[in-house]
N, C-alpha and C positions, 0 to 999 in steps of 0.2 A: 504460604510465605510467612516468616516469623519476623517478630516485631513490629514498627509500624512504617515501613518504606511499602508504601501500596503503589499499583501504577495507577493513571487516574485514568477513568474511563471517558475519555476525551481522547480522538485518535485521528492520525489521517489516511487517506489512501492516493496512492501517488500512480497512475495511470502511465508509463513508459512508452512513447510510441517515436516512429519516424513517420514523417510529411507523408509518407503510403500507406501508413496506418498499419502497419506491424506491433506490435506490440510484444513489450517485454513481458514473460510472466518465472515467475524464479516458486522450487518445489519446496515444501515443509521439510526441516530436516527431521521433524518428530514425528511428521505425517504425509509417510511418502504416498505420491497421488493427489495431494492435496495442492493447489496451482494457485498463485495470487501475482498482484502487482505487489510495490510495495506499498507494506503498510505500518503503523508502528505509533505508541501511544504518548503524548502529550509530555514532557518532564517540566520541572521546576515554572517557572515563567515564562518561557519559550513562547512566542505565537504559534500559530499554525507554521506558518513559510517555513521559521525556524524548523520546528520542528519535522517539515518535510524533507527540507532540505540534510537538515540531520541523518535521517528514515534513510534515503536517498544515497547518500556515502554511504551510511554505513551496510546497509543490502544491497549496493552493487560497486561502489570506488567511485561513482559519476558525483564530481563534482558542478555543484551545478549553482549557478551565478542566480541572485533573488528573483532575477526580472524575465528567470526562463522560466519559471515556474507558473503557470495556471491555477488561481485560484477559480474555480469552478461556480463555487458560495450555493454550493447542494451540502448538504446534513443527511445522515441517514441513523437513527436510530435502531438499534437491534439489541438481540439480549444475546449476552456472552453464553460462549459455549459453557457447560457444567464444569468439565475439565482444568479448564482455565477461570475459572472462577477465584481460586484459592489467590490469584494473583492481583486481586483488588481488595478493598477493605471487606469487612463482612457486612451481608447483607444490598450489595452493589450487583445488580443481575445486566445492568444494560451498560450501553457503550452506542458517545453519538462521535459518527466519523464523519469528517468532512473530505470531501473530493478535489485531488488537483492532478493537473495532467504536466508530464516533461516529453517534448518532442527533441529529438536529437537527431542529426543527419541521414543515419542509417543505421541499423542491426550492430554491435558489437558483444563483443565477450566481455562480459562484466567479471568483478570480484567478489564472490559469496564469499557471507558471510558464514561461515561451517555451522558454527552453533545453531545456528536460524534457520540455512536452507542448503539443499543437496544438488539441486541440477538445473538451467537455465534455458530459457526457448524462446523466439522469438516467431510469433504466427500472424495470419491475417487476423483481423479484427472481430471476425465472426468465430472462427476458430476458437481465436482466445477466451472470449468469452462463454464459447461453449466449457472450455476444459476449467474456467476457475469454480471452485467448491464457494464462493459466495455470493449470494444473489448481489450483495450493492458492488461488488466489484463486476459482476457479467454486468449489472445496470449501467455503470460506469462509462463498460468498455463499448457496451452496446449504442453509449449517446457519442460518441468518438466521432464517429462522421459527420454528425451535426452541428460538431463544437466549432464556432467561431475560430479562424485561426491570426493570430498576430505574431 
């Protein structure tokens, strides 16, 4: 990345389910095979919500009101892939994401985002978990049954 607009290695991850515990997971459009929730990094002053809620329209169209959102307040530290590196300042190897979950009614057909992601699936909970390429998102998807519901 040129100049100095870095993203900031502060990020979240946003867990999509319905009350049965389906779960949304949307595919890498760079890296087909590659399965996630949504997730997406920190901008300007944003809090977290904000910026979930942001993440959140903009990889799927689901608008989603402050007070449906789950803040989890789990952290996961990891160190960015190599690839993606170039997209933070120099010398920035990690990224700590925090965890929140959206439950919605049932299954829908979301709005990709092209640029970001190619193909949409909604599975049971264990399934999902199997298929996503990140340990803190299967971590994630894997505490789903245990999470407290409001």
């Amino acid at each position: 990345m040129t100049g100095t607009h870095y993203k900031t290695p502060v990020s979240v991850l946003v867990v999509i389910h319905t009350p049965n515990q389906r779960v949304l997971l949307i595919e890498r459009a760079a890296h087909p095979g590659y399965w996630q929730s949504v997730t997406g990094s920190q901008e300007g002053n944003e809090s977290l919500l904000e910026t979930a809620r942001r993440e959140v329209f903009e990889e799927t169209g689901i608008t989603a009101a402050p007070d449906t959102i789950r803040d989890w307040h789990i952290s996961n530290r990891f160190e960015i892939f190599e690839e993606w590196r170039d997209r933070y300042a120099p010398g920035v190897t990690h990224n700590l994401e925090h965890v929140f979950s959206l439950c919605i009614p049932e299954p829908i057909e979301v709005r990709l985002a092209p640029d970001e992601h190619r193909d949409q699936c909604w599975l049971p909970w264990q399934e999902a978990a199997r298929k996503c390429f990140s340990w803190t998102n299967q971590d994630a998807i894997l505490m789903l049954p245990r999470r407290p519901r409001n």
